[in-house]
N, C-alpha and C positions, 0 to 999 in steps of 0.2 A: 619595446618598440614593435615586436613582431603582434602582442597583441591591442595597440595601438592600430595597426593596419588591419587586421584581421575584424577589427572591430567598424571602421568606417567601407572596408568590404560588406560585411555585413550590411550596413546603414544603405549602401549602394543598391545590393540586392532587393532589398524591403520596397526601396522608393522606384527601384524600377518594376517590381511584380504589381505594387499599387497601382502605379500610372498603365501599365497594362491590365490593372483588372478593371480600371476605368474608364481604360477605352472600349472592353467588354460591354461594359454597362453599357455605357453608351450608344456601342452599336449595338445592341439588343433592343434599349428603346427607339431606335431610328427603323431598325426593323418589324416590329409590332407596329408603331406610326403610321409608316409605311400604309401595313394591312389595313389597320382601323380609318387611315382616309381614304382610302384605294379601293379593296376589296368590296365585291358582289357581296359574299357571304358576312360582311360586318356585324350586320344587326344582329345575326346569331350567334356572336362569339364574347363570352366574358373575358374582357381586354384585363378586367385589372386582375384577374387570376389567371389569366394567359402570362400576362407579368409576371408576376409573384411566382406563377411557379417556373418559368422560366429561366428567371433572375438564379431561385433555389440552385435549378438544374446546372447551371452555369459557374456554380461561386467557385468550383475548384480550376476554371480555366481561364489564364493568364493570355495566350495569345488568341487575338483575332480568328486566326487563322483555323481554327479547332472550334468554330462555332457553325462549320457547315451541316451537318449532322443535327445539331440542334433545333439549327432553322428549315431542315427538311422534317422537323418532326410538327413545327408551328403549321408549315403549309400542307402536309398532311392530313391534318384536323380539319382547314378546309372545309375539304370533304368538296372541293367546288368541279377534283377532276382534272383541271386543267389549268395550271398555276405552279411550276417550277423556280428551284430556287436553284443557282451558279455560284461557284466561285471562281477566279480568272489568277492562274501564279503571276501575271505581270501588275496588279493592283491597279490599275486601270484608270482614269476617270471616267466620267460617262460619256465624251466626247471621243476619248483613244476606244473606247467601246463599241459606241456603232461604227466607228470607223473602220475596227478590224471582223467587224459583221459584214459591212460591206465590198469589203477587199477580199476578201476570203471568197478562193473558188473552193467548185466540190472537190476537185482533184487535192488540191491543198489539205482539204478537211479530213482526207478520205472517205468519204461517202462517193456511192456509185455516180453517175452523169444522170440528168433529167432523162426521162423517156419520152424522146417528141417522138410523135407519128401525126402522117395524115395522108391521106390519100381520099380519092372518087371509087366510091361503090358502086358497082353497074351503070355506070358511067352517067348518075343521076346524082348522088348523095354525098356530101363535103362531109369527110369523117378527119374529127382532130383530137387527139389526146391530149388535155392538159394535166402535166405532172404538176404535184406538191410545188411551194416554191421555199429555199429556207436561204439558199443564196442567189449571187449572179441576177440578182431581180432586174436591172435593165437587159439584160443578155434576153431573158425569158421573155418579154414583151417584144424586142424586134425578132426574136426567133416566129413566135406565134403569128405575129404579125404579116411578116413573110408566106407562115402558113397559111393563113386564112385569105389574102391576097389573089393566093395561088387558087385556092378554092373558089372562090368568088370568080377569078374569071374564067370558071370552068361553066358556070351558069346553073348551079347545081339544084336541083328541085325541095333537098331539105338540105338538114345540118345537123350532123351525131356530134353531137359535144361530151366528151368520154371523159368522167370525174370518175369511175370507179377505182384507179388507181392512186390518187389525188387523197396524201394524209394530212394537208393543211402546209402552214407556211405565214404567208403574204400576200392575201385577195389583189389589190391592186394587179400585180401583173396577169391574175386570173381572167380580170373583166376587162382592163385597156380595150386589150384585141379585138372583143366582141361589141363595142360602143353602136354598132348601128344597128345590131340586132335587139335592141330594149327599146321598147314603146313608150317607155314612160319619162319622165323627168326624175322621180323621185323612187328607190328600190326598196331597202331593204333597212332597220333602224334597230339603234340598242336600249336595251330598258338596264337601268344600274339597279333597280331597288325602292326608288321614291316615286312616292303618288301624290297628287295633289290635295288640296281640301277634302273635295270630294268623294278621294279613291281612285280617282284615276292614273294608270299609268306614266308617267311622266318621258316618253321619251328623246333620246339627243343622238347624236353624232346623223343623221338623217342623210344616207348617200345618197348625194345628187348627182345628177349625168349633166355635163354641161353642154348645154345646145352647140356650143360651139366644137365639140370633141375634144380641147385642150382641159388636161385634168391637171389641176396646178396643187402644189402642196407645200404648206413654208417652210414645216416644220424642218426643224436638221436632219433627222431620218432620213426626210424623203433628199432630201439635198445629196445627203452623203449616198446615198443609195440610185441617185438617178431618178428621182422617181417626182422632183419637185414642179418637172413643167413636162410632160408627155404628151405629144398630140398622137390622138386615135385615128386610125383607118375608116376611109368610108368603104361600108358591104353596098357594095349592088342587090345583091339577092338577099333581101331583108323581109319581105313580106312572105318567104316560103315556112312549112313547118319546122319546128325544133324538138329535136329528142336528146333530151339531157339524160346521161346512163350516170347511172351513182351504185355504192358499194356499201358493206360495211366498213371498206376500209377510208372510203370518204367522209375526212374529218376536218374540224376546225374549219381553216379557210375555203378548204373543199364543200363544206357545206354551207358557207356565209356565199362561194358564188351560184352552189345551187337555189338556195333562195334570193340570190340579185335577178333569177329567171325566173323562178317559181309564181303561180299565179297569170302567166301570161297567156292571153288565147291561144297561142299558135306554139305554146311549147307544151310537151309532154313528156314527165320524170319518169324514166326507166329503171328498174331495178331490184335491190333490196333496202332495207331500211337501214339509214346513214348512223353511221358512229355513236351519236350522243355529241358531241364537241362542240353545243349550238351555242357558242358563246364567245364574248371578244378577250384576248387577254394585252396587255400594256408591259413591255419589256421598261423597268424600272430601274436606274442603279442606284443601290444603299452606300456603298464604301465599304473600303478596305478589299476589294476586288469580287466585292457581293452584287450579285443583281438577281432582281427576282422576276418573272414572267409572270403577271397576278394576273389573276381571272377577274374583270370587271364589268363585266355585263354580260344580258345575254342576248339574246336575237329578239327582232321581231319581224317578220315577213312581210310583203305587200300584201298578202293575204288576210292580215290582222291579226294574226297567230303570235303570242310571245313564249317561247319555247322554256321547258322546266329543266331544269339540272341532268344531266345525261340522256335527254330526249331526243332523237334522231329525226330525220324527216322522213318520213314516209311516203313513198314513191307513188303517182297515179295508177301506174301498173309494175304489178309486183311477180320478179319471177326467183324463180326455185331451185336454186342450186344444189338441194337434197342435202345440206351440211346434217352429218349424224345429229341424232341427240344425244345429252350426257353432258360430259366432262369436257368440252371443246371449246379451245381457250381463243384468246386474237391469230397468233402464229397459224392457228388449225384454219383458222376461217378466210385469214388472207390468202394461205395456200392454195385452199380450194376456188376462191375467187379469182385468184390470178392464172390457175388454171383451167378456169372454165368460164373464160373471157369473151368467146366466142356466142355463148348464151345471150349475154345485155343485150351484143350483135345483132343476131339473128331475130332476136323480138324486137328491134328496132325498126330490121326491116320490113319483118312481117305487118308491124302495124304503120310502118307508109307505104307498102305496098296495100294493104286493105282500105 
């Protein structure tokens, strides 16, 4: 009897490690997938031996849940920079997902508070700090909002728009605020990879400003986020100079609103040369509580410029913070930057004073 039982135990174990080493499979091919429709970097990656050795790497794991490791070795290879992989202990769908993306305050997450600032310089120049954005996205638009309100009816003769602290996020609540400060209709666009017949470029997602100031968005994101119907502020003082101040430490989104400005007559980029992050990435969910942040495209400016794999932008006037040379990693650069804030400052006002 006993080995009677002992034996359809057995039989149990066998059919349960199978069907979990095939949901393995499974999700491995959904996450390669994934990459190979998605991913910027595609055309460079051999999928079927991205597979194959994969699959290898994996055959001794049974649960799901032990494949995070793996799949941070896939997006890795990359090599694209900016493209993380998660996994979430409540297994999620992708709807409970953005949802608790957009529920979530900093205080909750424990990350520090946004840093808003703004204030009038010599009682001539609208100075505003826009921080990163990674939650709270409608909060950050009526905050700014309020700010730049305030600024505009001070009648201020320029406008310092402060991105040097600014490591990326969520452009949208970057550029709301600033809608009557852009000359143009059409900013700043993404190139995936494909060109036409010819060789040309192919590019899509083309941000448009809506004449109207109402920025609408269907997608669920922006729904669950706040973000699906936004009306912009009108600036009074729109035809004055702009000085956009940028960092090292300005990245990702930080650099997609530098260039929603970049190229304009009346704005001038202050600084040092930006991050490299000149690219768009797509938060994705796979299953089983996997989502990846894929890198799919990368910039192209109004200026005509499409930006290469960790290329920063480089600023009209460039100033010098003196960082050593050598062995001086991000940590070292942002310290010195955040300490020596006062610099972008001071050359901003120098040259609207001059």
């Amino acid at each position: 009897m006993s080995r009677a039982i002992l034996s359809v135990l057995f039989s149990l174990l066998l059919s349960n490690s199978y069907s979990q080493s095939q949901e393995v499979s499974k999700l491995v091919d959904r996450f390669i997938d994934t990459i190979q429709v998605h991913s910027f970097m595609r055309q460079k990656i051999d999928f079927d031996s991205l597979r194959k050795d994969t699959k290898l790497a994996v055959k001794d794991i049974i649960e799901t849940d032990s494949l995070l490791n793996p799949f941070r070795k896939i997006v890795a290879e990359l090599r694209d920079s900016h493209s993380r992989v998660a996994l979430s202990e409540d297994k999620e769908d992708e709807l409970a997902l953005i949802k608790l993306f957009a529920t979530t305050t900093y205080e909750q997450a424990g990350m520090p508070p946004q840093n808003f600032q703004h204030k009038m310089i010599n009682g001539k120049y609208a100075y505003i700090n826009i921080p990163g954005v990674m939650l709270e996205h409608k909060k950050t638009i009526d905050t700014l909002q309020k700010q730049v309100q305030f600024l505009d009816s001070q009648n201020p003769k320029a406008w310092i728009i402060d991105l040097t602290e600014n490591d990326g996020g969520s452009f949208l609540p970057m550029v709301i605020p600033f809608h009557s400060l852009i000359d143009t209709n059409q900013t700043f666009s993404y190139f995936n990879g494909e060109v036409d017949k010819d060789g040309n470029e192919i590019l899509k997602d083309k941000f448009q400003i809506p004449s109207d100031g109402l920025y609408t968005d269907t997608s669920i994101m922006a729904k669950q986020l706040g973000l699906d119907s936004v009306m912009s502020l009108t600036i009074k003082n729109n035809k004055v100079p702009i000085i956009v101040l940028v960092s090292y430490i300005t990245a990702s989104s930080g650099e997609i609103t530098t260039a929603h400005f970049l190229g304009q007559n009346n704005v001038t980029v202050i600084g040092t040369k930006t991050n490299g992050l000149t690219s768009s990435n797509e938060l994705i969910y796979i299953d089983k509580g996997y989502s990846i942040n894929l890198m799919t495209d990368v910039l192209h400016d109004r200026k005509g410029k499409t930006y290469k794999i960790n290329e920063g932008i480089t600023p009209d006037i460039l100033v010098d913070l003196n960082i050593p040379k050598g062995n001086v990693n991000y940590n070292d650069i942002k310290k010195i930057t955040l300490e020596k804030k006062d610099v972008f400052l001071n050359k901003a006002i120098e040259i609207l004073e001059n």
